[in-house]
C-alpha positions, -999 to +999 in steps of 0.1 A: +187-373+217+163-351+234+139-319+220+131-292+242+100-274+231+083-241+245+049-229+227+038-197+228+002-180+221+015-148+205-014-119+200-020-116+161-014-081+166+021-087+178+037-113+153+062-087+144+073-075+175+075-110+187+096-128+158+118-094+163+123-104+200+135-136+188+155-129+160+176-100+180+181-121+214+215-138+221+211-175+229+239-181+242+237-218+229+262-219+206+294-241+220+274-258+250+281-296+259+254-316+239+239-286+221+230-298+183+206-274+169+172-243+175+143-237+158+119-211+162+090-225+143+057-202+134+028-226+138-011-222+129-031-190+132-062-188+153-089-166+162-072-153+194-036-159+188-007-170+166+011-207+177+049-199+181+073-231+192+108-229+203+126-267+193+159-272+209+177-306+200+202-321+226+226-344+226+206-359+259+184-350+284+212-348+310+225-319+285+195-301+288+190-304+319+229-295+329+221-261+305+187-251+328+216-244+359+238-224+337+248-192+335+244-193+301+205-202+305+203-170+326+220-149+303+191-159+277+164-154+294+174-127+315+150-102+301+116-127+296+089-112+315+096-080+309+064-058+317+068-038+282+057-075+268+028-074+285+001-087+264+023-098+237+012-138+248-013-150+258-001-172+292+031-183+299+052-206+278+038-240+277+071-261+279+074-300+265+104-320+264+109-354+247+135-384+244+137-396+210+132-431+204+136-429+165+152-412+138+147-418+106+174-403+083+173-388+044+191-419+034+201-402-004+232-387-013+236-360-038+269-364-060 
């Protein structure tokens, strides 16, 4: 399994316009090889800016990797850097990805 994650340092004055962005774009995820889940995750507030993370979940790293060539990847981010977003972060995305080397499971069953 491997997480793709992208922070971003989102001006406190533009939370709204930002989770908007989010929650109106097309991911163009759904149906890919090795695709499992997204998360936009709203992190800790600071003086200057509001911690945003994207968390994508992949079957593997080759997955990922194989999406970043796509046409579907363009298609997503076809409109980032748009200049009417200009001062809504603060820098650009600060991308980290990971290969998981555990997974501990919710072991309970409901019945």
């Amino acid at each position: 399994m491997y997480i793709a994650m992208n922070r971003f340092r989102v001006n406190p004055e533009r939370v709204e316009e930002f989770a908007q962005i989010w929650l109106e774009r097309e991911t163009h995820l759904q149906g890919l090889p090795g695709f499992e889940a997204f998360h936009m995750l709203r992190g800790p507030e600071r003086e200057d800016h509001v911690l945003y993370a994207s968390h994508t979940v992949w079957r593997s790293r080759e997955d990922f990797e194989a999406w970043t060539r796509s046409e579907a990847f363009r298609k997503a981010h076809a409109s980032a850097g748009q200049s009417k977003r200009e001062g809504l972060y603060l820098g650009p995305p600060n991308f980290e990805g990971f290969e998981v080397i555990q997974t501990v499971d919710n072991e309970e069953t409901t019945p």
